[in-house]
LUMTI-900597 format. One record per residue (C-alpha): residue in three letters; x, z, y. Coordinates in Angstrom, 3 decimals. Example, Ala and Ser with C-alpha at 12.3 -4.5 7.8 and 13.67 -1.06 7.14 Angstrom:
type=ALA&X=12.300&Z=7.800&Y=-4.500
type=SER&X=13.670&Z=7.140&Y=-1.060
END
This chain:
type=UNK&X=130.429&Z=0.435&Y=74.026
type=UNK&X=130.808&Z=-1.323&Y=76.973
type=UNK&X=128.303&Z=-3.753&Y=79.105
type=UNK&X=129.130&Z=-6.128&Y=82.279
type=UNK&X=132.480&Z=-3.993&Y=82.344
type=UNK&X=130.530&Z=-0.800&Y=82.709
type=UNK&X=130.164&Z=2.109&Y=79.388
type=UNK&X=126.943&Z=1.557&Y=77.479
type=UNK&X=125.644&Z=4.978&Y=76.192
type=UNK&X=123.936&Z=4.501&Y=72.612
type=UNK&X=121.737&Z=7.184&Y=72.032
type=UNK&X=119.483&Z=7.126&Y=68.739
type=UNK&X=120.153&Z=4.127&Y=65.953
type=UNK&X=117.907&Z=3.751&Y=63.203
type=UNK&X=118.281&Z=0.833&Y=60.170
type=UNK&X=117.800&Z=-2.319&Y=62.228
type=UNK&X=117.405&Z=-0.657&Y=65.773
type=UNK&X=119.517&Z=0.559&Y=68.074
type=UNK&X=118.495&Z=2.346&Y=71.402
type=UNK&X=121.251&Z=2.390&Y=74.481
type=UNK&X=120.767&Z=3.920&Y=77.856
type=UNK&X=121.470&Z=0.959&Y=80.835
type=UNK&X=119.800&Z=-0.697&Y=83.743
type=UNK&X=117.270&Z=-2.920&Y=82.233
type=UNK&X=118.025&Z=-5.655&Y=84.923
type=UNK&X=121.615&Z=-5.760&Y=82.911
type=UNK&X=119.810&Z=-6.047&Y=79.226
type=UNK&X=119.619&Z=-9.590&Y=78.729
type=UNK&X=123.063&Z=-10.114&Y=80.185
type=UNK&X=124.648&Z=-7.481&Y=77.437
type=UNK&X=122.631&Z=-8.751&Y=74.553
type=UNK&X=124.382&Z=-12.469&Y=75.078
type=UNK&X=127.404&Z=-10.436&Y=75.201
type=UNK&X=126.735&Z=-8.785&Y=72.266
type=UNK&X=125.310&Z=-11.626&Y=69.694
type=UNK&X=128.567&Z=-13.468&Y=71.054
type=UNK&X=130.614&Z=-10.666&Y=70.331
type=UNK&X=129.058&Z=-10.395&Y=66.645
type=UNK&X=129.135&Z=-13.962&Y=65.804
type=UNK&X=132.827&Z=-13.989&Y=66.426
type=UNK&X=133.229&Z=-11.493&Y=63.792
type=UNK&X=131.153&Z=-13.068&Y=61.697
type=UNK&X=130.652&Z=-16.765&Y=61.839
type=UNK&X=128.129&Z=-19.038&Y=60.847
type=UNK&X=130.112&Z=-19.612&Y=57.175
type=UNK&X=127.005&Z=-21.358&Y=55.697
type=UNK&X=127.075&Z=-23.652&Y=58.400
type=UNK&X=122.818&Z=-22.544&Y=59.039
type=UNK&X=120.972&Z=-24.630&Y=62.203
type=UNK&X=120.581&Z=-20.720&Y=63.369
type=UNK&X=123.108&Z=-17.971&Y=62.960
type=UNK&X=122.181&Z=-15.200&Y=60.507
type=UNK&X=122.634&Z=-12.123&Y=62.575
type=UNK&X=120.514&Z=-12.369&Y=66.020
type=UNK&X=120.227&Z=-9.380&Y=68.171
type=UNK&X=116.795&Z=-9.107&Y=70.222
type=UNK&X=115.991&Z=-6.959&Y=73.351
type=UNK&X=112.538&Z=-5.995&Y=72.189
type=UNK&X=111.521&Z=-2.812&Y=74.579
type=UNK&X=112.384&Z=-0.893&Y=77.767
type=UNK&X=111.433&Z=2.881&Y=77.630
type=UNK&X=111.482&Z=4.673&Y=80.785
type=UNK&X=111.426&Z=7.983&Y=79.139
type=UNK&X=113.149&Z=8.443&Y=75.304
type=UNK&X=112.690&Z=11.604&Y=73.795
type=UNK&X=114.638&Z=11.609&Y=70.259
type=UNK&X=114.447&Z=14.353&Y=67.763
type=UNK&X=117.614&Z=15.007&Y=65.171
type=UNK&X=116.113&Z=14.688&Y=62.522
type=UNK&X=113.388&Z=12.394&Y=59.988
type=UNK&X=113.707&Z=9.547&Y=62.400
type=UNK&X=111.612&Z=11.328&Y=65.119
type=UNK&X=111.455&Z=9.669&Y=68.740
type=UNK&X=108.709&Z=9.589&Y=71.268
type=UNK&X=108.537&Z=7.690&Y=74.866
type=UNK&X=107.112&Z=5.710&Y=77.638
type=UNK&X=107.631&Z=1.660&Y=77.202
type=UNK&X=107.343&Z=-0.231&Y=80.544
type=UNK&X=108.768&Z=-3.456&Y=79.819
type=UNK&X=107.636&Z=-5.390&Y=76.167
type=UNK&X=108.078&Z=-8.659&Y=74.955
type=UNK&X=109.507&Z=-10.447&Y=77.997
type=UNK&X=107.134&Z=-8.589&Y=80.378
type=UNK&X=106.872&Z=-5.257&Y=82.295
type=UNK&X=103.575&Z=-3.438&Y=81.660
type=UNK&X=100.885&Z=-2.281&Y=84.232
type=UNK&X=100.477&Z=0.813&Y=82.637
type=UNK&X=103.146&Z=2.547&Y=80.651
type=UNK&X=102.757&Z=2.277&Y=77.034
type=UNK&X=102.941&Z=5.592&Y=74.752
type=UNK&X=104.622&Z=5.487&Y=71.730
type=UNK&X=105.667&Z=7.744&Y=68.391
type=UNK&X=107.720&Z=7.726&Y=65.547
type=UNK&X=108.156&Z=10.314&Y=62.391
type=UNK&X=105.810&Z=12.465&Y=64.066
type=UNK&X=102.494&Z=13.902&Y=62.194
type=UNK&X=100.387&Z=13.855&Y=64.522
type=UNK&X=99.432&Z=10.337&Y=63.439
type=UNK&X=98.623&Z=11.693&Y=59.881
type=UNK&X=94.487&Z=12.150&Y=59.042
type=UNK&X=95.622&Z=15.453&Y=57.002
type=UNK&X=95.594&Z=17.623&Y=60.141
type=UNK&X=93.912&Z=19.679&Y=62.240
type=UNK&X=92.199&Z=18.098&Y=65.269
type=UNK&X=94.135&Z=21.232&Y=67.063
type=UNK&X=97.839&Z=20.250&Y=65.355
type=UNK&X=96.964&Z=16.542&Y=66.512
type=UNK&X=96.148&Z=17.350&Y=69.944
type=UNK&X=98.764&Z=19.675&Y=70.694
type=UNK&X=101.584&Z=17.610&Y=69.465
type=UNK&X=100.565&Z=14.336&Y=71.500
type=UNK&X=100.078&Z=16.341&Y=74.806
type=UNK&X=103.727&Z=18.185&Y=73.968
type=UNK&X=104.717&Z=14.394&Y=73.567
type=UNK&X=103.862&Z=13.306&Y=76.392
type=UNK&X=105.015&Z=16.429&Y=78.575
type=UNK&X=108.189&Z=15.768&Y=77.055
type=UNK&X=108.578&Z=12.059&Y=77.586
type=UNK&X=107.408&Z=12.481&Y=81.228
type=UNK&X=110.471&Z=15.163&Y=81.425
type=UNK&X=107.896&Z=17.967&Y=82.464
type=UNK&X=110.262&Z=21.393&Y=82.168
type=UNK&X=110.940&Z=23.165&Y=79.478
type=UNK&X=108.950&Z=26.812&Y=81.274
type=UNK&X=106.203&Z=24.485&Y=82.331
type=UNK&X=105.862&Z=23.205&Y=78.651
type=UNK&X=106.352&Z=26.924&Y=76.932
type=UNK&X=103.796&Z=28.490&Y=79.040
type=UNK&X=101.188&Z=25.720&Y=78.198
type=UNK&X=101.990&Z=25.833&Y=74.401
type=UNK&X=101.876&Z=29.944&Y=75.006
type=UNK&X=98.020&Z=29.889&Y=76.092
type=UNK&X=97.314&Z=27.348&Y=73.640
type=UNK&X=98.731&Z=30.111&Y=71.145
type=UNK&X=96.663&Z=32.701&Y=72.473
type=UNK&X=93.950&Z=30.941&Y=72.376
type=UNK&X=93.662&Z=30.295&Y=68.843
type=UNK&X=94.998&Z=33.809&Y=67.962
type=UNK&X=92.308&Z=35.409&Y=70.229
type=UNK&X=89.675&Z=32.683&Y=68.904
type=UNK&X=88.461&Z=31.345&Y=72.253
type=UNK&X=88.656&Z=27.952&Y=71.637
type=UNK&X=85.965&Z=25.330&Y=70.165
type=UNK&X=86.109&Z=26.361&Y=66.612
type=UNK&X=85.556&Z=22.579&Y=64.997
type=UNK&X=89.301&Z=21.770&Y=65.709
type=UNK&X=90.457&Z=23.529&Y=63.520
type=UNK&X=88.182&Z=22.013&Y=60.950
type=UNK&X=89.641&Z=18.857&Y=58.356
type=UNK&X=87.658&Z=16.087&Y=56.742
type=UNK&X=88.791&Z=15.168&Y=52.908
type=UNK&X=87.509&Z=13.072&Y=50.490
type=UNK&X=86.839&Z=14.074&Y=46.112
type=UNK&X=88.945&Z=12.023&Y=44.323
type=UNK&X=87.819&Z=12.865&Y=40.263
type=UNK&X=91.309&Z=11.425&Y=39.473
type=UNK&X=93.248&Z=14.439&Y=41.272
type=UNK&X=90.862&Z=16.916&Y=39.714
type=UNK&X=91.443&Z=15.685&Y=35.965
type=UNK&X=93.942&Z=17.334&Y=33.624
type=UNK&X=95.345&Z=16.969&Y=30.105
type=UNK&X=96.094&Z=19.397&Y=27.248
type=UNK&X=100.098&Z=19.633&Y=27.533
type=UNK&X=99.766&Z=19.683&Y=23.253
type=UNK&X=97.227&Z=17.097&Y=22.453
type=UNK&X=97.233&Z=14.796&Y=25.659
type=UNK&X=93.110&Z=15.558&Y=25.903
type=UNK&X=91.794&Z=14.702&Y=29.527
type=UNK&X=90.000&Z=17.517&Y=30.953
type=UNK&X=87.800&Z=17.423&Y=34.126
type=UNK&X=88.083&Z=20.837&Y=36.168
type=UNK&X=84.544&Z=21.388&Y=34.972
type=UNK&X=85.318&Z=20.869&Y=31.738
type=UNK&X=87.852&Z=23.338&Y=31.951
type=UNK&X=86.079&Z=25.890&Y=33.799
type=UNK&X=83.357&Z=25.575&Y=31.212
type=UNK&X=85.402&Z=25.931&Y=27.917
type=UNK&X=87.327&Z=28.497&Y=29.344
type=UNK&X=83.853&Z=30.585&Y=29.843
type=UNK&X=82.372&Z=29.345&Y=26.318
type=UNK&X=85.535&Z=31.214&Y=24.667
type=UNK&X=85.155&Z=35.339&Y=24.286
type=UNK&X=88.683&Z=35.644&Y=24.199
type=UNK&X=91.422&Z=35.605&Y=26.712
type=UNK&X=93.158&Z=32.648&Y=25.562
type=UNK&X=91.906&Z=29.960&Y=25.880
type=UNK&X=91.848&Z=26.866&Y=23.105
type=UNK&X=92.146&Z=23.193&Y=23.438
type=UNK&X=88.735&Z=22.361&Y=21.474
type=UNK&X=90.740&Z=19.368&Y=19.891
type=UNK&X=94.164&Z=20.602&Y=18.967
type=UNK&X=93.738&Z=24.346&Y=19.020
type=UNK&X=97.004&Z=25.395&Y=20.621
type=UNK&X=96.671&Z=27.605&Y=23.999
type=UNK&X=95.038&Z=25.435&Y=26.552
type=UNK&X=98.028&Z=24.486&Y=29.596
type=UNK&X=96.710&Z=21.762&Y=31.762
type=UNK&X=99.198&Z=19.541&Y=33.473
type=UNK&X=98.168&Z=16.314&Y=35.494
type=UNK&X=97.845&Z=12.631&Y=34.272
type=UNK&X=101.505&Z=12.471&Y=35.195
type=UNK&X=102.553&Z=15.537&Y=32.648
type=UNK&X=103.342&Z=18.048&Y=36.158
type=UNK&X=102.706&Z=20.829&Y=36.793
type=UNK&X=99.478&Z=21.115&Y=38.951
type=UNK&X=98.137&Z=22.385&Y=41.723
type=UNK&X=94.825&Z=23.797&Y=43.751
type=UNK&X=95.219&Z=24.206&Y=47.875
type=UNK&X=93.565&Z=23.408&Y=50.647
type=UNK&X=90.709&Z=21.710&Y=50.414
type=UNK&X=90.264&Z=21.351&Y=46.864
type=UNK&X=90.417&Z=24.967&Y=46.202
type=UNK&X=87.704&Z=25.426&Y=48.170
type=UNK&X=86.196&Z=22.230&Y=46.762
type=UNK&X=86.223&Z=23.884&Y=43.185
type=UNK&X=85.044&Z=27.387&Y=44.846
type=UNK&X=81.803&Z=25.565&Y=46.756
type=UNK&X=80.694&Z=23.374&Y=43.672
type=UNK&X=80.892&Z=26.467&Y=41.490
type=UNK&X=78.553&Z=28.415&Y=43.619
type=UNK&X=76.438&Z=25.651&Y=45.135
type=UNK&X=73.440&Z=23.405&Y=43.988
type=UNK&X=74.347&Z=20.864&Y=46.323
type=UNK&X=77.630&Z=19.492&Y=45.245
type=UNK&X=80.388&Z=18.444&Y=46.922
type=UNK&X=80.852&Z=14.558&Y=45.114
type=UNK&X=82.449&Z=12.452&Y=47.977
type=UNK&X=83.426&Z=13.305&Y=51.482
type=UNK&X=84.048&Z=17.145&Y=53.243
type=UNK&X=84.946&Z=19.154&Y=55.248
type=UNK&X=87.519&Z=22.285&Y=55.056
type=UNK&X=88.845&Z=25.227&Y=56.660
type=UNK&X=91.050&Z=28.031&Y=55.858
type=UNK&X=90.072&Z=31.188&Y=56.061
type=UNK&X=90.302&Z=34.937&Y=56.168
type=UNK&X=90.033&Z=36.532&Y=53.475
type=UNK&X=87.036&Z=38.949&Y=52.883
type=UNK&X=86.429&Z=41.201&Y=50.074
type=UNK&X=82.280&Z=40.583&Y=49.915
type=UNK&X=83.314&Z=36.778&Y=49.396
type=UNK&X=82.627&Z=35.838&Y=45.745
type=UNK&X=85.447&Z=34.564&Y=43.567
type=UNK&X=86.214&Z=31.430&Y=41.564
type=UNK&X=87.393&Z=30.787&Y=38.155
type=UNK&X=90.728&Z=28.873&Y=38.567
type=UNK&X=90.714&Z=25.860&Y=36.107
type=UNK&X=94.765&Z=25.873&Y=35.375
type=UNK&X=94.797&Z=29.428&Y=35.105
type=UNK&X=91.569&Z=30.587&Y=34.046
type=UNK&X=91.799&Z=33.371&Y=36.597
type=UNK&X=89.365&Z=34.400&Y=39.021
type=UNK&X=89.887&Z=34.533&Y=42.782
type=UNK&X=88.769&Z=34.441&Y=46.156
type=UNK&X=89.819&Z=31.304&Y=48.186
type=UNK&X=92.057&Z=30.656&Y=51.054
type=UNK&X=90.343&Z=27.869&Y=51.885
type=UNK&X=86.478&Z=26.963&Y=52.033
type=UNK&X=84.792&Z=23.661&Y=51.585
type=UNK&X=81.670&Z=22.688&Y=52.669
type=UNK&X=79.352&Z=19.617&Y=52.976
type=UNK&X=78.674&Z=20.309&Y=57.260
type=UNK&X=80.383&Z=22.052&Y=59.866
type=UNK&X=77.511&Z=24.904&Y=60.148
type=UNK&X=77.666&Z=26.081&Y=57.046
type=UNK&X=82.080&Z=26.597&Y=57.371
type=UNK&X=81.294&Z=28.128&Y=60.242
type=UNK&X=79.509&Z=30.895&Y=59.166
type=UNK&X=83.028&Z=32.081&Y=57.574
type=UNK&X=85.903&Z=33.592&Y=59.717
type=UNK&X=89.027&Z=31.136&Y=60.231
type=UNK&X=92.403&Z=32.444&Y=60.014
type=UNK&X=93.385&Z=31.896&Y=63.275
type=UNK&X=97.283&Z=32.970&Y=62.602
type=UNK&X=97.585&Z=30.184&Y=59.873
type=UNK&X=96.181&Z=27.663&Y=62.941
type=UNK&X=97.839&Z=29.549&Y=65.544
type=UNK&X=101.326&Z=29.038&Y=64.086
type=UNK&X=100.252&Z=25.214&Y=63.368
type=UNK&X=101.037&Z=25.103&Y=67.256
type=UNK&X=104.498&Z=25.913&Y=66.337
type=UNK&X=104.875&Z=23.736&Y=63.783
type=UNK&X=104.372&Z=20.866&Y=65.656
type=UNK&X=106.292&Z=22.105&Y=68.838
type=UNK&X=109.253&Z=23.106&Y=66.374
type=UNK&X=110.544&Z=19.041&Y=66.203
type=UNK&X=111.060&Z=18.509&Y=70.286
type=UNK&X=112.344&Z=22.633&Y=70.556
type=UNK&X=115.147&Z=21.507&Y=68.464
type=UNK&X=115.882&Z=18.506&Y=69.801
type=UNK&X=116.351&Z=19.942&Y=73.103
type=UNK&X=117.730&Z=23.174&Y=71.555
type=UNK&X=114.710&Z=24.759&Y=73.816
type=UNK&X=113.632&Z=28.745&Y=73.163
type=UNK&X=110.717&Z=28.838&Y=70.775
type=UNK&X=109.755&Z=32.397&Y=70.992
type=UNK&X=108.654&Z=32.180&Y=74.498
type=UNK&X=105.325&Z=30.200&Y=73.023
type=UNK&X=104.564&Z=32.989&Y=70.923
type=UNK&X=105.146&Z=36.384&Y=73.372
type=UNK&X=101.933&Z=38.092&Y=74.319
type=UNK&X=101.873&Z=38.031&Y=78.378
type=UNK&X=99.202&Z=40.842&Y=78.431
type=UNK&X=100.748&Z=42.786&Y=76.115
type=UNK&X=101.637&Z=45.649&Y=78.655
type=UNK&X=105.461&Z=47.439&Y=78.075
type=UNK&X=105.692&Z=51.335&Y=77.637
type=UNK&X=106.771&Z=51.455&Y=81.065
type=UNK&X=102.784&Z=50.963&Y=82.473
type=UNK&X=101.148&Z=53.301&Y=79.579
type=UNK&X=102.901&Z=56.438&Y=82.040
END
C-alpha cells in the first residue's frame, strides 16, 4: 500500500480497523487518497447525499505493541480526535488484565509489562523485572492480599437438577440427602434412580475456585457465606478438614478457600507456585508476539552452579 508516493506498512487489521505505520503529518493526506480510491471502486449506486463507505483517521499511537493472536494490542495514543494529547494516553485490547476475575498480582503485572513494552523498554530489562517479580511470589515476600479475589454467591450457579426426573436441587440440598442416605448411592427422593446432578442447562457441572471453597466454608462455618467474598488458593495441608462434594458425594480437602475477610484467608498458606506462574501467564501474550525467551523469568539467579559448592 502506498501513501503520497511513498510504501504504507499495515501492521495489525481487525473487523472495521486497520492500523498502518506512517508519519502522522501525512495521515489526513492518505485517508483522502484512500476514501477516493474506494469510492471509485465502489460508487455511490444508491445515489445517498453521503457515500456508504467513509474511512476515518481516528488515533495516532506512538508506540503499537500487537500480539498474534485473540485480537491483542496495547500502546501509547498521542494524537485523538483531531487533537494531540498533553499526556500520552494508555490503551488495551484482548488483554485480561481488565477482567475483575483476577488476581490484584496478574492485574498489576500485566499493565506494568504493557507499558514496558509499549515504551520499547528491552527485552533483558523486562525479563529481569518479571524474574524478581517471580521470585517474589515463589519465596512469599510480597504483600500477601494480592493474591487474594473478591466473588460474589450467585444461588443460580449453585442449583442442580436430577439428570432422571428434572428435580432442582440446591448444593445443600444435595449435601444433605446425600448424608440422610446409609448407603453409597445415592437416590433422587422423587424418582428413585441414582442421583447425577447436571446444571439448569442439562451440563455437566462444575466446583473451582471460589465456589469450592464457598461450599467448603459454609459447611464448616456458622457464619455463612450468602453474598459477597473473598478467595484464595491454597496449599494443601493434611490437618485441613474435608468437604462433602455435592456432584460427587465425595469428600475432599479444597484447593481453594473462601472466606468472609481477608484475616481469616490469611491464616491459611497460599500456593505461591499456582500465583507465581500467573506471572507467566500474563507475560506469555507479549513473549510471543515478540518471539522473546520466556524461561529467563523463571531461572533462579541465586541458585548457585556445582562449580561454587567445591
Amino acid at each position: 500500500m502506498w501513501y503520497a508516493g511513498e510504501r504504507m506498512k499495515v501492521v495489525y487489521g481487525h473487523t472495521d480497523s486497520i492500523y498502518v505505520q506512517m508519519p502522522i503529518d501525512k495521515a489526513e493526506e492518505t485517508l483522502d487518497l484512500l476514501n477516493n480510491h474506494v469510492r471509485g471502486i465502489f460508487p455511490n449506486v444508491l445515489g445517498l447525499d453521503e457515500h456508504p463507505v467513509k474511512l476515518e483517521f481516528e488515533k495516532y499511537f506512538s508506540t503499537l505493541g500487537v500480539g498474534k493472536t485473540k485480537n491483542r494490542n496495547a500502546g501509547l495514543i498521542s494524537w485523538k480526535d483531531g487533537k494531540y494529547l498533553e499526556d500520552e494516553e494508555f490503551t488495551m485490547t484482548g488483554f485480561t488484565a481488565k477482567r475483575q476475575a483476577i488476581t490484584p498480582l496478574a492485574k498489576t503485572v500485566q499493565m506494568k509489562l504493557l507499558k514496558k513494552w509499549v515504551d520499547q523498554i528491552p527485552e533483558a530489562a523486562i525479563s529481569n523485572w518479571l524474574n524478581e517479580e517471580y521470585q517474589k511470589v515463589m519465596g512469599g515476600k510480597m504483600d500477601t492480599s494480592i493474591l487474594i479475589q473478591r466473588s460474589r454467591y450467585r444461588p443460580e450457579r449453585l442449583t442442580y437438577m436430577c439428570d432422571s426426573c428434572n428435580k432442582q436441587y440446591t448444593w445443600r440440598e444435595a449435601v444433605d440427602l446425600r448424608l440422610s442416605q446409609e448407603t453409597q448411592n445415592n437416590f433422587c427422593d422423587k424418582c428413585g434412580n441414582t442421583l447425577e446432578l447436571v446444571t439448569l442447562e442439562g451440563k455437566q457441572p462444575g466446583i473451582g475456585a471460589g465456589v469450592e471453597g464457598l461450599i467448603w466454608h459454609n459447611q464448616h462455618h456458622t457464619e455463612q457465606i450468602e453474598d459477597s467474598y473473598l478467595y484464595m488458593r491454597v496449599l494443601d495441608n493434611p490437618n485441613r478438614v474435608s468437604y462433602m462434594h455435592p456432584i460427587t458425594g465425595q469428600y475432599k480437602r479444597p484447593t481453594y478457600i473462601s472466606a468472609l475477610t481477608a484475616e481469616e484467608l490469611l491464616q491459611h498458606t497460599p500456593d505461591y507456585r499456582h500465583y507465581a506462574d500467573s506471572i507467566l501467564k500474563k507475560a506469555e501474550p507479549v513473549y510471543k508476539a515478540m518471539g522473546w525467551d520466556m524461561s529467563a523469568i523463571e531461572v533462579d539467579k541465586n541458585q548457585r552452579g556445582l562449580g561454587e559448592w567445591w
